[in-house]
N, C-alpha and C positions, 0 to 999 in steps of 0.2 A: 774252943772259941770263947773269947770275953769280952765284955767292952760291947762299946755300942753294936758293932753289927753283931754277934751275938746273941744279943736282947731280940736286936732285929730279927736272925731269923728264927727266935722260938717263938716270934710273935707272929712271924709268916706263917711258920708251919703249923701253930697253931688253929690259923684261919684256915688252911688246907686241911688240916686233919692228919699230917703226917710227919712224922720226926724228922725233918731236916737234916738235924745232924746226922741221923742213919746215913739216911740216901749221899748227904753231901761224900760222907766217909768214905763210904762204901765207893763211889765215882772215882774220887778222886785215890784209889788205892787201885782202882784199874787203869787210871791214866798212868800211874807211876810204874811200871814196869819199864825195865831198863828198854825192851824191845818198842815198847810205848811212847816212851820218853825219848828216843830215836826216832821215832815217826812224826811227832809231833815236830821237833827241829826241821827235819826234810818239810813239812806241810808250811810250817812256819816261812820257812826257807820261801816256798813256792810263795805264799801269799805275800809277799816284803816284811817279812815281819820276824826275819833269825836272829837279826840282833836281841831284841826283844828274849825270847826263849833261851836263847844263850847264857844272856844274862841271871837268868836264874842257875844256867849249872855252873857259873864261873862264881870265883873268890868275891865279885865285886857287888856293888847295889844291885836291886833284883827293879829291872824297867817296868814299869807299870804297862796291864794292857784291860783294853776294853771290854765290853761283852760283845761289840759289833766284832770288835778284832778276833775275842776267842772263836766267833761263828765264823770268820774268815777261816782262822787257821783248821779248825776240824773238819768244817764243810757241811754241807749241808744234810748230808748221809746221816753220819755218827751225831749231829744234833741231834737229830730226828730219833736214832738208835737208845743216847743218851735219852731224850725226853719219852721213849717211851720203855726203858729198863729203868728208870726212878719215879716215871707218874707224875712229873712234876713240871708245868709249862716253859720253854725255854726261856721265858722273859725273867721266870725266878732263878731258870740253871745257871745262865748265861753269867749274870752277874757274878752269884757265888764262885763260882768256878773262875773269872776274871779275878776276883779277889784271894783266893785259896790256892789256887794254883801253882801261881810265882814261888811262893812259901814251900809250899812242900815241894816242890820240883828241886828246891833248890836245899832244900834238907834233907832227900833222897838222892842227891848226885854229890856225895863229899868228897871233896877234893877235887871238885869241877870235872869228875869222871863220873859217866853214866854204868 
């Protein structure tokens, strides 16, 4: 992570007390499993939102999404699952994970194959 949000969250996690970037890594390397990363589509899918997801495993720009949207697509379950396996309030997962996500989704699916 560089650049402003970066800064940002070692200044977040600093206020938390906890290495952000751990927990973020750590997440977002269980979101990435192929079988994950299939679930998420179908979830996406469900909530109108597979364009969106798609686009990160295809050749093309990666669509931007929300954190209301990420809470759409996981649901309110694995929110809840998520914020309490990282300790970290959904207001701060939420984001990070909107912003991170698209990126490595889409740097884990090469060649627009999961």
């Amino acid at each position: 992570m560089s650049g402003f949000f970066g800064g940002l969250v070692d200044k977040l996690g600093g206020a938390l007390g906890v290495d952000l970037h751990a927990k973020l890594n750590e997440e977002l390397g269980s979101l990435l499993q192929p079988d994950t990363i299939r679930d998420l589509v179908a979830k996406a899918d469900q909530a109108g939102l597979g364009d969106r997801v798609r686009s990160w495993i295809g050749s093309g720009d990666n669509l931007p999404i929300s954190a209301d949207e990420i809470r759409n697509v996981l649901g309110s379950s694995q929110v809840q699952d998520l914020v309490a396996r990282t300790g970290l309030p959904a207001d701060t997962l939420l984001p990070a994970l909107a912003h991170f996500l698209p990126d490595a989704v889409d740097k884990n699916t090469p060649a627009g194959t999961v």
